[in-house]
PLY file of the C-alpha trace (Angstrom):
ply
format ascii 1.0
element vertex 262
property float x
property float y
property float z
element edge 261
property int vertex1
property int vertex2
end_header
-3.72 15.96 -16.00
-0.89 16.74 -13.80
0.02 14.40 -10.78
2.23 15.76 -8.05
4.08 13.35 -5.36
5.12 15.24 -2.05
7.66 12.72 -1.51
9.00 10.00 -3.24
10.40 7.09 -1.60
8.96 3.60 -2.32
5.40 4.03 -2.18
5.29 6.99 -4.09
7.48 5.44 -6.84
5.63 2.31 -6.73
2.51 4.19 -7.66
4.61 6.49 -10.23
6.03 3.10 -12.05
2.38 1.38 -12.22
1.46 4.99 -13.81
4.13 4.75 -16.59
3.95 1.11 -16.95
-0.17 1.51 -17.34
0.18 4.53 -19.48
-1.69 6.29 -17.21
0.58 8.97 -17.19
3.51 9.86 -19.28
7.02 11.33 -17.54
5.61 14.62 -18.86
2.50 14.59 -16.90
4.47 13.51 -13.33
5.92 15.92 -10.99
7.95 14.54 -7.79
9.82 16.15 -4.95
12.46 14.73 -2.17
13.89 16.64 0.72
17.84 16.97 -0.76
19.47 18.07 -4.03
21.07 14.27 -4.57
18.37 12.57 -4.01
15.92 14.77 -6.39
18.48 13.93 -9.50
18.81 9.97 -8.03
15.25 9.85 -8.74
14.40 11.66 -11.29
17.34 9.83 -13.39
15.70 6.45 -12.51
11.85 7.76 -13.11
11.90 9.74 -16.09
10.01 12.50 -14.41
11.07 15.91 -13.04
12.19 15.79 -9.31
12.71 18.72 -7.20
12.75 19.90 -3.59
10.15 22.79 -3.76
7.09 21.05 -2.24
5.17 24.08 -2.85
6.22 24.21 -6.72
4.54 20.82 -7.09
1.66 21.37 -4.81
0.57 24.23 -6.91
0.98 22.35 -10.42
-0.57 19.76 -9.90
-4.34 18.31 -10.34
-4.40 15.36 -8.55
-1.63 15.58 -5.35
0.08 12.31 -3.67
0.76 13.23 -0.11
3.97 10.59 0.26
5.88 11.79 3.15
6.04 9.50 6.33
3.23 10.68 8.74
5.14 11.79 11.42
6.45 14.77 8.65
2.42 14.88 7.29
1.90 18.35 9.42
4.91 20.12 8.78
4.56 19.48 5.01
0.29 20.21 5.21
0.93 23.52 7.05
4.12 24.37 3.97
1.77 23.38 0.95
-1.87 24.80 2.39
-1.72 28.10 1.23
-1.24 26.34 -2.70
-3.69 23.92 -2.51
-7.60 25.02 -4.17
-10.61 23.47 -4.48
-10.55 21.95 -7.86
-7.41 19.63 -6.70
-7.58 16.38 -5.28
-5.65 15.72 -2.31
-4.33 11.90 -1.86
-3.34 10.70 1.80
-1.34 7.58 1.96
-0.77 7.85 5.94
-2.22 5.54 8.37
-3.79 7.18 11.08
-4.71 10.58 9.64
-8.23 10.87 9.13
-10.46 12.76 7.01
-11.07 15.27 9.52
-7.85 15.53 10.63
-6.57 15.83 7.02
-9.41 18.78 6.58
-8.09 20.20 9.55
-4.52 20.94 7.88
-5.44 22.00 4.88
-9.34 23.05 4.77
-12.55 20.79 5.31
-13.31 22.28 1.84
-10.87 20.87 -0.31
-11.22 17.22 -1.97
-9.16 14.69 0.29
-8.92 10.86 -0.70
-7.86 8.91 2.29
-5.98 5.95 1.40
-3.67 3.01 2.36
-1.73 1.16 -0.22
1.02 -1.14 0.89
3.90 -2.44 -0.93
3.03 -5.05 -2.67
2.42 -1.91 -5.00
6.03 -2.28 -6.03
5.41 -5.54 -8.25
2.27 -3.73 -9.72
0.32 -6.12 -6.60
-1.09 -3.47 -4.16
-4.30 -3.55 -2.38
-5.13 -0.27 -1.71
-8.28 0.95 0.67
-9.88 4.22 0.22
-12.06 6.34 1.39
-13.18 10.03 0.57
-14.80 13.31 1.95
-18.05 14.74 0.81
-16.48 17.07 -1.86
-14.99 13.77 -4.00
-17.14 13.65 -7.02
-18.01 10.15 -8.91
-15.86 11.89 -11.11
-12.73 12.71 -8.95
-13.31 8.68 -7.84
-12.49 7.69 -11.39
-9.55 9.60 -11.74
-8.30 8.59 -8.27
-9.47 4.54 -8.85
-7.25 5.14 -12.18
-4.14 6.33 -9.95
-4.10 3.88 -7.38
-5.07 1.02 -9.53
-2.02 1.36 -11.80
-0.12 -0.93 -9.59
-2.73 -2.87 -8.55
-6.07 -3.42 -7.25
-8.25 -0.72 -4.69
-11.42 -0.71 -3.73
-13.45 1.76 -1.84
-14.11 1.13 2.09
-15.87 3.22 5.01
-13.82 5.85 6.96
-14.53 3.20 10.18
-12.45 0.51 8.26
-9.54 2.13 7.43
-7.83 1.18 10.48
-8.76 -2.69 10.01
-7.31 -2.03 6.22
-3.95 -0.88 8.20
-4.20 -4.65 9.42
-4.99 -6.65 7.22
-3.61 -4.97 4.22
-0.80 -2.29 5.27
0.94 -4.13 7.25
0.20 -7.61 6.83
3.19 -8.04 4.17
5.39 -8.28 6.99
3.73 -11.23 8.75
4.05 -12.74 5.04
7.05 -12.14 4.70
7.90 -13.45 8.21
6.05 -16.90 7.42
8.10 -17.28 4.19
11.68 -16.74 6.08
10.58 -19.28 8.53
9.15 -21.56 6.40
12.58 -21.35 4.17
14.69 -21.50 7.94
12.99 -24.73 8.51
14.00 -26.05 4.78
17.39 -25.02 5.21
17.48 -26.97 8.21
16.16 -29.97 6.30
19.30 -29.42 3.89
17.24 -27.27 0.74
19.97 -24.76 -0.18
18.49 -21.32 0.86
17.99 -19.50 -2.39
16.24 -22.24 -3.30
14.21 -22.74 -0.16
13.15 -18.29 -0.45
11.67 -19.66 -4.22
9.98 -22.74 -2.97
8.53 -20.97 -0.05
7.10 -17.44 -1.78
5.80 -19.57 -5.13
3.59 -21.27 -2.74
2.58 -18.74 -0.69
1.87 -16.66 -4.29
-0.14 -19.73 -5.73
-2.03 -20.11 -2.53
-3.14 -16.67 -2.59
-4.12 -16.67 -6.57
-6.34 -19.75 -5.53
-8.13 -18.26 -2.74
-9.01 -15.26 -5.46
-9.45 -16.98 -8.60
-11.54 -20.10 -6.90
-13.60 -18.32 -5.04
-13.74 -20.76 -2.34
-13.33 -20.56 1.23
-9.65 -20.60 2.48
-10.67 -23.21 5.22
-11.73 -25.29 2.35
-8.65 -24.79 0.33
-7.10 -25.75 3.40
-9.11 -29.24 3.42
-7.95 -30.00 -0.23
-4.30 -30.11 0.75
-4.95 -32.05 4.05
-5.47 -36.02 3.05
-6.64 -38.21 6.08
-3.46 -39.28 8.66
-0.91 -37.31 6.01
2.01 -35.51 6.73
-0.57 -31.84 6.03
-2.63 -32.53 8.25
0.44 -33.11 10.97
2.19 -29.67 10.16
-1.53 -27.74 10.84
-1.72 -29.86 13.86
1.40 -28.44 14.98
0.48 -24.84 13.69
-2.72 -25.44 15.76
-0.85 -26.42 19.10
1.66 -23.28 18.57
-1.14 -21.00 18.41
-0.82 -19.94 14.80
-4.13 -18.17 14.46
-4.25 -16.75 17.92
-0.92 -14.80 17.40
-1.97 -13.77 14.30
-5.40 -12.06 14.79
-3.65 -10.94 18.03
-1.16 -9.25 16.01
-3.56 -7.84 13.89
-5.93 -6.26 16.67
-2.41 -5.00 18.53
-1.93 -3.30 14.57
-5.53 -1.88 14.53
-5.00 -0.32 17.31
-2.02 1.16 17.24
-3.18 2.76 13.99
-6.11 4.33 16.08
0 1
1 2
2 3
3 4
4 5
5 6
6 7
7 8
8 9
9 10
10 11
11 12
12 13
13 14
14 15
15 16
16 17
17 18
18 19
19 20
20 21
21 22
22 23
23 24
24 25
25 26
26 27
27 28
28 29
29 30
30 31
31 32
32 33
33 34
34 35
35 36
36 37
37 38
38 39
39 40
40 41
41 42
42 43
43 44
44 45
45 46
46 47
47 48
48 49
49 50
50 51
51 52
52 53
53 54
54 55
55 56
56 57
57 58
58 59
59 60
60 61
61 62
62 63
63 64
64 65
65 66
66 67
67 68
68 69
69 70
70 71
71 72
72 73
73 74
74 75
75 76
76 77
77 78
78 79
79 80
80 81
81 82
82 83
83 84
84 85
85 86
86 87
87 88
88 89
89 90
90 91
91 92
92 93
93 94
94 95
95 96
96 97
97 98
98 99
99 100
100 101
101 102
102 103
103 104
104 105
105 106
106 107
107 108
108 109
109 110
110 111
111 112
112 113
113 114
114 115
115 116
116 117
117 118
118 119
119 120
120 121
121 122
122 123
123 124
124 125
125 126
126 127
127 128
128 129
129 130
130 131
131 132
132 133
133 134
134 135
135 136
136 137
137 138
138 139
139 140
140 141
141 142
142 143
143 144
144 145
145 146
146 147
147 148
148 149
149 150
150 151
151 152
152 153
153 154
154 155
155 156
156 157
157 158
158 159
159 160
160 161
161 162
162 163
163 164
164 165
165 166
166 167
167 168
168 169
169 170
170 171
171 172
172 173
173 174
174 175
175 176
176 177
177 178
178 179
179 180
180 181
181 182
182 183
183 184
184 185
185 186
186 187
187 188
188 189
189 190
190 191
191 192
192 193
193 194
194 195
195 196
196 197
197 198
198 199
199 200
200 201
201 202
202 203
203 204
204 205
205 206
206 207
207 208
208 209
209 210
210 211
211 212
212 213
213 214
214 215
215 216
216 217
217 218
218 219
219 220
220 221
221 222
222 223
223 224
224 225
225 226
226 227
227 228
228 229
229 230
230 231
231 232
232 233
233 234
234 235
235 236
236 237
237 238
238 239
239 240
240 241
241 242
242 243
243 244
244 245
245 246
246 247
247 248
248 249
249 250
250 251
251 252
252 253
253 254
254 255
255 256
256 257
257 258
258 259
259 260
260 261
């Protein structure tokens, strides 16, 4: 099985490296492309794979077909690769706002398209990845798909009307992560915690918090309640969080994200 990558900046090699880590694929079975010469061979030297600049070439080699481009470049590339794409190949979207229909548009509402949105989390083999397909996807084009986009770590299938939420609370929401670690470690620093150290202190927790509300299976308001012991110094920092309008800016945020995506 031959997968193609139109594109290949971080996504895409985030998705190639859980491939070759998983042994999903071997550098054999991978075929990239990039927009310049140098960065082809800058690629392909730190892949493995073969890297070229003919998006066409790859379009029309490969089985399953990564779409990796940034979307504003998503119908310029659809209208160069159309003419080499059939209707035994799966076609993988990674862009947020493209829909189905959209995507059917470009290339033909008869060929298999996979609508997707990873985020980059994918890079430490830690993605969450939502997808959703058209009506020519078989249960068996799903497995080979689930297999792709699960090398680097977990998907799961949605409806077409959520992909815009998964934009929120998925796609995008490692910036407001990340955003909540710097601050926390800004506020350390200015307690005196060296800031390399304060970064370490700040993303463990936020990791181990996350594994909890996964691996526990209880209710992050309850996880919240273990932490907070009556008149403690938790339950003053939430207070705080509480006056500032921490959850207010965040689902406000979130619904500004949602729809912008739309």
């Amino acid at each position: 099985m031959k997968i193609g990558f139109i594109g290949c900046g971080n996504m895409a090699q985030a998705i190639i490296g859980g491939l070759l880590k998983q042994g999903v694929a071997g550098t054999q079975d991978i075929l990239a492309t990039t927009s310049k010469a140098e960065s082809a061979k800058k690629a392909a030297e730190a892949l493995g794979i073969s890297v070229i600049t003919e998006n066409e070439k790859v379009a029309a080699e490969a089985d399953i077909l990564v779409v990796a481009v940034k979307p504003i470049f998503y119908e310029a590339v659809l209208a160069e690769i159309k003419e080499q794409i059939h209707k035994e190949q799966i076609v993988i979207s990674i862009a947020p706002g493209k829909s189905l229909a959209w995507l059917g548009e470009q290339i033909g509402a008869d060929k298999k398209i996979v609508r997707t949105m990873p985020n980059t989390p994918a890079l430490v083999g830690e993605g969450m990845t939502g997808v959703c397909v058209n009506e020519n996807v078989t249960n068996g084009d799903m497995a080979k798909v689930m297999q792709v986009l699960e090398a680097c770590g977990k998907a799961e299938m949605v409806p077409e009307r959520l992909m815009d939420v998964v934009v929120s609370v998925s796609g995008s929401s490692p910036a407001y992560v990340f955003m909540f670690i710097e601050a926390m470690a800004d506020a350390a620093v200015a307690d005196g915690m060296p800031r390399a150290q304060a970064y370490e202190f700040a993303a463990q927790a936020v990791l181990g918090s996350a594994k909890m509300v996964l691996e526990t299976g209880k209710h992050p308001g309850e996880l919240k309640d273990m932490v907070c012991s009556p008149g403690g110094t938790t339950i003053e920092a939430v207070r705080v969080l509480e006056a500032k309008g921490m959850r207010s800016a965040v689902i406000e945020a979130m619904k500004a994200c949602t729809e912008k995506c739309k």
